[in-house]
C-alpha positions as CSV (number, residue, x, y, z in Angstrom):
1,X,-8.4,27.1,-26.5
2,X,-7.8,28.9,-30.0
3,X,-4.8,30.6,-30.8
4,X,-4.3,32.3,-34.3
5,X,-1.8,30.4,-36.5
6,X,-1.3,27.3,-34.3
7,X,-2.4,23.6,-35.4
8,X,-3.0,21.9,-32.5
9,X,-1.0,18.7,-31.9
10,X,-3.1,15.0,-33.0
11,X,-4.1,13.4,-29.5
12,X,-4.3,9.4,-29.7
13,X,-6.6,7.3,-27.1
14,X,-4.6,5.1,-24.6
15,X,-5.3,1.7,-26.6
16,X,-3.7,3.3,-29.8
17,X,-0.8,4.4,-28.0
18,X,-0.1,0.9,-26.6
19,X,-1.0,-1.1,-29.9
20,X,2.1,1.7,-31.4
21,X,4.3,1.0,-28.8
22,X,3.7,-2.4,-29.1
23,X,4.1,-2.2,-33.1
24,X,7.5,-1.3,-33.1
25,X,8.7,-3.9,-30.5
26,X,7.7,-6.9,-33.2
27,X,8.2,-9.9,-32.2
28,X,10.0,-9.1,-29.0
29,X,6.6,-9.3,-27.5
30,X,6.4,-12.8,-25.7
31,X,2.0,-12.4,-26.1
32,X,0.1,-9.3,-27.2
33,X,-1.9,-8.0,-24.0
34,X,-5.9,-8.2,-24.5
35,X,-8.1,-5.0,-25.2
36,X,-8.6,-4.8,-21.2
37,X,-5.2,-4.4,-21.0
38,X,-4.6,-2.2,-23.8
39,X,-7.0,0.3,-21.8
40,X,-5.5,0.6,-19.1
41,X,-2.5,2.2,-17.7
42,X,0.3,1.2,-16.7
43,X,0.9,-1.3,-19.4
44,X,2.7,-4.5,-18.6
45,X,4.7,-5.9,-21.1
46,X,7.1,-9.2,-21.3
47,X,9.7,-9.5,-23.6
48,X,12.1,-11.4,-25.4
49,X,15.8,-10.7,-25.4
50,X,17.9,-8.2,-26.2
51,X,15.0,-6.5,-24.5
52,X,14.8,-6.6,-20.6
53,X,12.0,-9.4,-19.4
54,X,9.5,-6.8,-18.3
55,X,8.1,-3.3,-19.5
56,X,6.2,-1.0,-17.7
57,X,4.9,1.4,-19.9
58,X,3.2,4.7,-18.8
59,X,2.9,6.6,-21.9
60,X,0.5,9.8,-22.6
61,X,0.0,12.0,-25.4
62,X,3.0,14.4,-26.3
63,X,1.7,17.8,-27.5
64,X,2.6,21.6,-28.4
65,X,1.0,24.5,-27.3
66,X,1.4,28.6,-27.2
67,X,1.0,28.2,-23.2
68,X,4.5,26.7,-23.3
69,X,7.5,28.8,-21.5
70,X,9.6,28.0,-24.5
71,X,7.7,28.0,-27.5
72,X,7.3,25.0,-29.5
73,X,8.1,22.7,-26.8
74,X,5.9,18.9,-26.7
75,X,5.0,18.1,-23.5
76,X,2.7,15.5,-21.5
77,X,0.8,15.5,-18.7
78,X,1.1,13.6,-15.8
79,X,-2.1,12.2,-14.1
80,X,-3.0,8.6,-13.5
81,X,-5.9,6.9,-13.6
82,X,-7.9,7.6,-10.5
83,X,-5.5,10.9,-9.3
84,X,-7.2,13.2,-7.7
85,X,-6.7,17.3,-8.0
86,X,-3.9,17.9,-5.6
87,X,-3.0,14.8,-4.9
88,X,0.7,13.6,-5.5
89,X,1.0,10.6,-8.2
90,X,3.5,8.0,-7.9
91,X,4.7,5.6,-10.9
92,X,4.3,1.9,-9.7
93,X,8.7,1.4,-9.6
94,X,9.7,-2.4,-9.0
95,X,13.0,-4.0,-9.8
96,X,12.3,-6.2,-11.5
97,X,11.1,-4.4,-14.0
98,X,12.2,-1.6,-16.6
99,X,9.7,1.5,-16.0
100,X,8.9,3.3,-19.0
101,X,7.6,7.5,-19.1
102,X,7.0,8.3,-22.1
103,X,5.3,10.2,-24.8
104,X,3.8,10.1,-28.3
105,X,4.2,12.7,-30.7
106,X,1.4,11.4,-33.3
107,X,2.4,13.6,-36.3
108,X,5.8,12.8,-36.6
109,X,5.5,9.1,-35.3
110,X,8.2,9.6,-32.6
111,X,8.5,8.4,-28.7
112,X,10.0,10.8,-26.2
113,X,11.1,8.6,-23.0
114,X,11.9,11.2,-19.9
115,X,14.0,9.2,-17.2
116,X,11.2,7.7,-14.8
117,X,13.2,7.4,-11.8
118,X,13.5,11.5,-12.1
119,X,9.3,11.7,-12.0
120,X,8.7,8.7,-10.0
121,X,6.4,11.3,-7.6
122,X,4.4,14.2,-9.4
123,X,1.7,16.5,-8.5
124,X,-1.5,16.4,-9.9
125,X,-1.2,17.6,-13.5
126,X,1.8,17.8,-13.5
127,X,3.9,18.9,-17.5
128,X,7.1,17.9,-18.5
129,X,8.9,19.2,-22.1
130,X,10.7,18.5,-24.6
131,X,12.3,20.7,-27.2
132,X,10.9,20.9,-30.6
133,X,14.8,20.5,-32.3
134,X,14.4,17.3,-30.4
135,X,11.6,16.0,-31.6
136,X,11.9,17.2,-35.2
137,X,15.9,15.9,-35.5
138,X,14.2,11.9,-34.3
139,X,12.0,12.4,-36.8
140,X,13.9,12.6,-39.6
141,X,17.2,10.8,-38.2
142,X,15.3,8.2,-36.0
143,X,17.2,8.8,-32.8
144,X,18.1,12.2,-31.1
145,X,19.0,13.0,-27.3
146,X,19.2,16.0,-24.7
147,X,19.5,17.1,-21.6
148,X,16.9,18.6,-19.5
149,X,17.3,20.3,-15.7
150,X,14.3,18.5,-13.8
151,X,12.9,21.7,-11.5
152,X,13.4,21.6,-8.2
153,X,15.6,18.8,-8.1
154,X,19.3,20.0,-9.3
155,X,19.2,16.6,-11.3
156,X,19.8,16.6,-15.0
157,X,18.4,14.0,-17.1
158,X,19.1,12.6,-20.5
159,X,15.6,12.7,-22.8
160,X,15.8,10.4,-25.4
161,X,13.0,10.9,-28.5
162,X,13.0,7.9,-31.0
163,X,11.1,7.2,-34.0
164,X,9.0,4.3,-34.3
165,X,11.0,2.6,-36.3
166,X,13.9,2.4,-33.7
167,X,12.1,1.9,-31.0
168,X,14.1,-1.8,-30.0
169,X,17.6,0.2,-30.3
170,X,15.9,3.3,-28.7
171,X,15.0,1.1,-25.2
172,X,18.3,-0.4,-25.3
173,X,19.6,3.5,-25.0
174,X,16.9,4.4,-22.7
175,X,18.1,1.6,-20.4
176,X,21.9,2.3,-20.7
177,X,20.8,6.1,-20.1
178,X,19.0,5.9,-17.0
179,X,21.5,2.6,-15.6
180,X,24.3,5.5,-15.7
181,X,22.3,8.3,-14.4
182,X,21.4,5.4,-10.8
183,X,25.0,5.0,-11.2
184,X,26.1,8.8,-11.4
185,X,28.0,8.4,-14.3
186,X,27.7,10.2,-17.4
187,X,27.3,8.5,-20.6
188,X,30.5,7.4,-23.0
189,X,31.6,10.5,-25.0
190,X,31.2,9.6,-28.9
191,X,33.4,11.5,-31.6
192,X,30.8,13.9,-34.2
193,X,31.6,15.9,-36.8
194,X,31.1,19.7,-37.4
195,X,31.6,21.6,-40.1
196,X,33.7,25.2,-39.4
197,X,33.0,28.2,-41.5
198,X,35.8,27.6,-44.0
199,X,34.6,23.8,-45.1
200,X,37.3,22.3,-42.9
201,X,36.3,19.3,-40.8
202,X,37.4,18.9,-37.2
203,X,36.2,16.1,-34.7
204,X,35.0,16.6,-31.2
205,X,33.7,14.4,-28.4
206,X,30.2,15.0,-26.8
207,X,27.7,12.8,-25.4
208,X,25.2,13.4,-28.5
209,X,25.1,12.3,-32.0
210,X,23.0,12.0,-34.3
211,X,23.5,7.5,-33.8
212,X,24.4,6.0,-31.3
213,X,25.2,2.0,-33.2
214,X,28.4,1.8,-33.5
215,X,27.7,-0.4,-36.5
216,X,25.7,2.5,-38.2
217,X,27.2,3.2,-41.3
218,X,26.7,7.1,-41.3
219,X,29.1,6.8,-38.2
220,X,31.5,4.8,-40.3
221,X,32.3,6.8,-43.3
222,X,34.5,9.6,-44.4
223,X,32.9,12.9,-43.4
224,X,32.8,14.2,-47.6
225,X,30.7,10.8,-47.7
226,X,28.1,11.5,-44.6
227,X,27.8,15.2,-46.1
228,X,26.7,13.7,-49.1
229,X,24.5,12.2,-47.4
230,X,22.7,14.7,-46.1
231,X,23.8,14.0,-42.6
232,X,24.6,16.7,-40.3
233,X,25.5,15.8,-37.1
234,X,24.7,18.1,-34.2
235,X,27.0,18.8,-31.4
236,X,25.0,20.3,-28.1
């Protein structure tokens, strides 16, 4: 489909998206699956600590399009390998392992991982978004969060978009995320900082900022310093 003025977003095949994944877990990765693997989906993966011992990894390609009912919004597609037109999908959910949904946003380098347990079931087809300020803000700050009304359901889950880069920090969140949502708890406030219209500084808490280590320095300096900076940390 063409539509004047719009780029369409880079699509990846399914070995390329597991060989990134897999990139920016390092050496975490007990033994690098086999090209057989690598084609299919999902993706098993063992790891070493801090990591949990298993990853299941359904990931897909994370695009924009003018179709979208808010405009710029990423989104992927759900079908699975074999899923017929009309026929309802189910992600493969054991406890013992830590079930990944997620999706690759080639041009910026940046994972979005939705909350499986909230799309463990899914009709044929079916999409699920992500805003653009989300995607863009990982991009250049490595780590960004929001929260997103899953239709139909009256549940609210936490999306959490990470660049490459962070991707080891980013599963950590993803798992303390979706351990609190089974738990019906929301996530620890953190303390941001906004700027007002006359240049003062006051602090708030909110579940978002623009880290989440506690050890990050940008979170540990003066707020004249972190303007300096360049960072801006958004309160939602």
């Amino acid at each position: 489909m063409f539509v004047e003025g719009w780029t369409p977003s880079e699509r990846q095949p399914l070995p390329a998206l597991h060989g990134r994944f897999l990139a920016g877990l390092g050496d975490l990765v007990v033994s690098a699956p086999g090209s057989v693997a690598l084609s299919r989906k999902p993706l098993d993966v063992a790891c070493h600590p801090p990591l949990p011992e298993r990853l299941r990894l359904y990931i897909f390609n994370c695009t924009d399009h003018p179709s979208e009912r808010k405009a710029g919004d990423y989104r992927i597609q759900l079908r699975l390998p074999g899923q017929q037109h009309r026929q309802r999908g189910k992600l493969q959910m054991d406890s013992d392992c830590m079930v990944l949904l997620a999706g690759y946003v080639a041009e910026f380098d940046v994972f979005v991982l939705w909350d499986a347990n909230a799309h463990a079931e899914f009709p044929y087809s079916k999409g699920i978004q992500v805003a653009a300020p989300t995607v863009h803000e990982a991009a250049i700050r490595g780590h960004s969060e929001q929260r997103r009304d899953v239709r139909g359901s009256g549940y609210s889950e936490r999306v959490l978009a990470i660049r490459a880069d962070r991707m080891v920090d980013g599963l950590r969140r993803r798992e303390e995320l979706t351990r609190l949502s089974l738990l019906g708890t929301e996530p620890q406030a953190h303390h941001v900082y906004v700027r007002l219209s006359d240049n003062r500084h006051r602090r708030r808490s909110d579940i978002s900022r623009c880290h989440w280590s506690e050890g990050d320095p940008c979170a540990a300096r003066p707020v004249s310093s972190r303007t300096r900076r360049g960072c801006r940390c958004i309160v939602r």
